[in-house]
C-alpha positions in Angstrom: -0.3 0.8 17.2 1.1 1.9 13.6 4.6 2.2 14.4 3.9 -1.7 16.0 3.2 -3.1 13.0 5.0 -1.4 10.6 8.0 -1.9 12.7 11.2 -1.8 10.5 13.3 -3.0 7.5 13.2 -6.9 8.9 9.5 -6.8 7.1 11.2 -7.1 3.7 14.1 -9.0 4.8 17.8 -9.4 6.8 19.0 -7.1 3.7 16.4 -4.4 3.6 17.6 -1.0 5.3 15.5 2.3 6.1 15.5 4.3 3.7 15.9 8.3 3.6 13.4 9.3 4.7 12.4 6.7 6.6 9.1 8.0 7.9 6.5 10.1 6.0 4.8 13.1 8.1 2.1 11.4 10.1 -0.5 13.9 9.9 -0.7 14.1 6.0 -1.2 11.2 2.8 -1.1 11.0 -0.7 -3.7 11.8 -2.8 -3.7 11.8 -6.5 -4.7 14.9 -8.2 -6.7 15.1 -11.5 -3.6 15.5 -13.3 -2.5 12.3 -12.1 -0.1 13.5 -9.6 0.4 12.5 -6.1 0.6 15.3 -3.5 0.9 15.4 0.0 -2.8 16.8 2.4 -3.5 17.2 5.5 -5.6 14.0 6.5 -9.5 14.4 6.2 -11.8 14.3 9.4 -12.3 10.4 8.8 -8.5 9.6 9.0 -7.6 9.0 12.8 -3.7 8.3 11.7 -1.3 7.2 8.4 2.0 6.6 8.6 3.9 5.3 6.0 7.7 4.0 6.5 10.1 3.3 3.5 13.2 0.9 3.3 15.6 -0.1 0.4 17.2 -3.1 -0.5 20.4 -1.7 -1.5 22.6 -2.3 -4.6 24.3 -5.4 -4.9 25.8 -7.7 -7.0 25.8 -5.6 -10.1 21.9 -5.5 -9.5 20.3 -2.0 -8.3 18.4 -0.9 -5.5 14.9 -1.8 -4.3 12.2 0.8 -2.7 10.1 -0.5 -0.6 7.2 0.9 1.4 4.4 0.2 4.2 1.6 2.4 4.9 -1.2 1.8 7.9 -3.9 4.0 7.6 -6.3 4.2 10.6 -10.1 5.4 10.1 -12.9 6.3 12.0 -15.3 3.5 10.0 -15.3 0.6 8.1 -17.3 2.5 5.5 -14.7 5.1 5.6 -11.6 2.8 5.0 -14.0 1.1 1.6 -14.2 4.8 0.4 -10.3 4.4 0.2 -10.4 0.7 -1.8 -12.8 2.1 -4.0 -10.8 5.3 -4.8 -8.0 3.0 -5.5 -9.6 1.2 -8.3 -10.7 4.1 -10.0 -7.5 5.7 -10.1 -5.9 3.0 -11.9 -8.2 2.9 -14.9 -8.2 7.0 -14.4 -4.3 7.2 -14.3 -2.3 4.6 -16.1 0.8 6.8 -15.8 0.8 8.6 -12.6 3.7 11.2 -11.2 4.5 10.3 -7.7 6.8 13.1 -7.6 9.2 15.1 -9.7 11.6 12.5 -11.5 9.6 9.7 -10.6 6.4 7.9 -12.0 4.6 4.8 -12.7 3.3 3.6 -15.8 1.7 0.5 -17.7 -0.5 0.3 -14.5 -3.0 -2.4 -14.1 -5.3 -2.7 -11.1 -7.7 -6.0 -9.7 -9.6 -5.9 -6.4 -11.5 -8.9 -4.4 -14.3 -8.5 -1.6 -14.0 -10.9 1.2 -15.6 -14.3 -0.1 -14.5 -13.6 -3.9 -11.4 -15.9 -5.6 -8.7 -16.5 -3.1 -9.7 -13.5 -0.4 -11.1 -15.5 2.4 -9.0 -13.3 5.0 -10.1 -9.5 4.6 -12.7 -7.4 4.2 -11.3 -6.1 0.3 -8.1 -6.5 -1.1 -6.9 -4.6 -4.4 -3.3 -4.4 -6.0 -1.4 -3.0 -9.0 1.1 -3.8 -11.2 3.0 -1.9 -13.4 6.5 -0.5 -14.1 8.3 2.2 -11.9 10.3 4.9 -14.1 13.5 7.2 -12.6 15.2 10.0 -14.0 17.7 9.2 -11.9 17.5 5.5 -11.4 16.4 4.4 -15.2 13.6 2.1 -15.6 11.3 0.3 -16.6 11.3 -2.1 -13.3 8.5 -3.9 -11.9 6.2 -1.9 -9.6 3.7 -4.0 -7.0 1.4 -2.7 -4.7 -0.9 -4.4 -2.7 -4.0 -3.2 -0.3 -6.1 -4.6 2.4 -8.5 -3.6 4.6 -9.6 -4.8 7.5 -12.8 -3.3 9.4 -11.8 0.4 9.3 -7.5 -0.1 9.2 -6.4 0.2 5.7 -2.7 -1.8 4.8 -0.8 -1.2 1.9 2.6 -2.0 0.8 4.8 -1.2 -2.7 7.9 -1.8 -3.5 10.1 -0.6 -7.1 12.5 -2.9 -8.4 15.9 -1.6 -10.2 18.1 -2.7 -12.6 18.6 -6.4 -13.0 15.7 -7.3 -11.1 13.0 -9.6 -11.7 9.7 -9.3 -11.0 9.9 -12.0 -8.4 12.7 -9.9 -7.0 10.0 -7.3 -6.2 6.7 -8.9 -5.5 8.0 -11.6 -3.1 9.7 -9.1 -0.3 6.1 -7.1 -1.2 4.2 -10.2 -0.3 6.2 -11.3 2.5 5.9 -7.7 4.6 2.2 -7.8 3.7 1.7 -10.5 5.8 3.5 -9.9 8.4 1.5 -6.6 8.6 -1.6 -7.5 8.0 -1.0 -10.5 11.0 0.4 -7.9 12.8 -2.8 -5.6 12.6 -5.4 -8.7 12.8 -4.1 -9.1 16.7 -4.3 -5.3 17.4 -7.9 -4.9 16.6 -9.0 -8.5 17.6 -9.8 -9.8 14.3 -7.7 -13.1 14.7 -9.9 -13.6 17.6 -13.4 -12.8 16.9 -13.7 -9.7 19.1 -13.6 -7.6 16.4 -16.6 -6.2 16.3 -16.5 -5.4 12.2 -15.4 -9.5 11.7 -15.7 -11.4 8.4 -19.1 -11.2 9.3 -20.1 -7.6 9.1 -18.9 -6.8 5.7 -19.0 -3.4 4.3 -20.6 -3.7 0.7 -18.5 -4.0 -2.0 -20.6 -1.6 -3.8 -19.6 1.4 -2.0 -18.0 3.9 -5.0 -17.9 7.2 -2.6 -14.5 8.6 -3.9 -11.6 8.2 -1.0 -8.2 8.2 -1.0 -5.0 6.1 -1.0 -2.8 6.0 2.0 0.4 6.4 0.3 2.5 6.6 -2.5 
């Protein structure tokens, strides 16, 4: 079902290509360590898959390249996947500079989450996101970072992308936006949730008070 909806670059756009890697190892995630770095772990018991994909939008016009990337993160419960929204709130106000790995981190990072029924989320069960700026040693920076996170009864979505030179912030969030839909769609017709046989619908909601400490599907 992962490798379904992630599917490939056409998420982002006719431009987009697969990156190298394209595919992240499918039996470990990113989690952020106290020191504010992401490392690569073997998924816990309550993870029945992840799999993350990355693409690029490549250099162009005197403009640099775009990373972009899609995670689908499978677990056992709905509690479970809200252990993993609430994780990702915490780390934000936690980590406003964060190493995702050697050359390469995010900084200025600001983080907002809804619960289904709460401002404009009337389609999942919690939604967060960041924004921030991506930093290279290789690439420069400051560029716009977006990420974005849903979940839906116990599948967790999440896509980011990193701009590069020349880009706008509109250059980054919109191919975000557009590939989080498409996912999302994607995942709501899996599990039944466009439907109503889902048993964990709109109308089960996990509460949004839950504050076990999870973790994030990718970085």
């Amino acid at each position: 079902m992962i490798r379904t909806v992630i599917a490939g670059p056409e998420l982002f756009g006719p431009r987009v290509v697969r990156a190298t890697p394209y595919e992240g190892d499918p039996g470990r995630w990113a989690v952020l360590g106290e020191n504010c770095a992401w490392q690569q772990q073997e998924l816990p018991k309550d993870v029945l898959a992840s799999l993350t994909r990355y693409f690029e939008l490549p250099a162009a016009g005197g403009k640099g390249a775009i990373r972009l990337s899609a995670t689908v993160t499978v677990h056992r419960t709905p509690l479970d996947a809200a252990w993993e929204q609430a994780r990702m709130l915490e780390e934000a106000l936690s980590c406003k500079e964060q190493l995702l790995r050697p050359g390469e981190r995010l900084t200025e990072l600001n983080s907002w989450g809804s619960v289904f029924g709460e401002g404009n989320n009337h389609d999942y069960d919690d939604a967060v996101g960041e924004t921030g700026s991506c930093r290279s040693d290789t690439r420069g920076g400051p560029y716009p970072y977006y990420w974005h996170q849903v979940m839906l009864g116990p599948v967790v979505v999440s896509v980011s992308g990193c701009g590069g030179r020349g880009h706008t912030d509109a250059d980054v969030s919109q191919p975000v936006g557009e590939a989080h839909a498409k996912v999302t769609t994607r995942v709501e017709r899996e599990i039944g949730w466009d439907d109503g046989t889902f048993s964990g619908s709109p109308e089960a909601k996990v509460s949004p008070s839950t504050s076990v400490p999870g973790t994030k599907g990718g970085a």
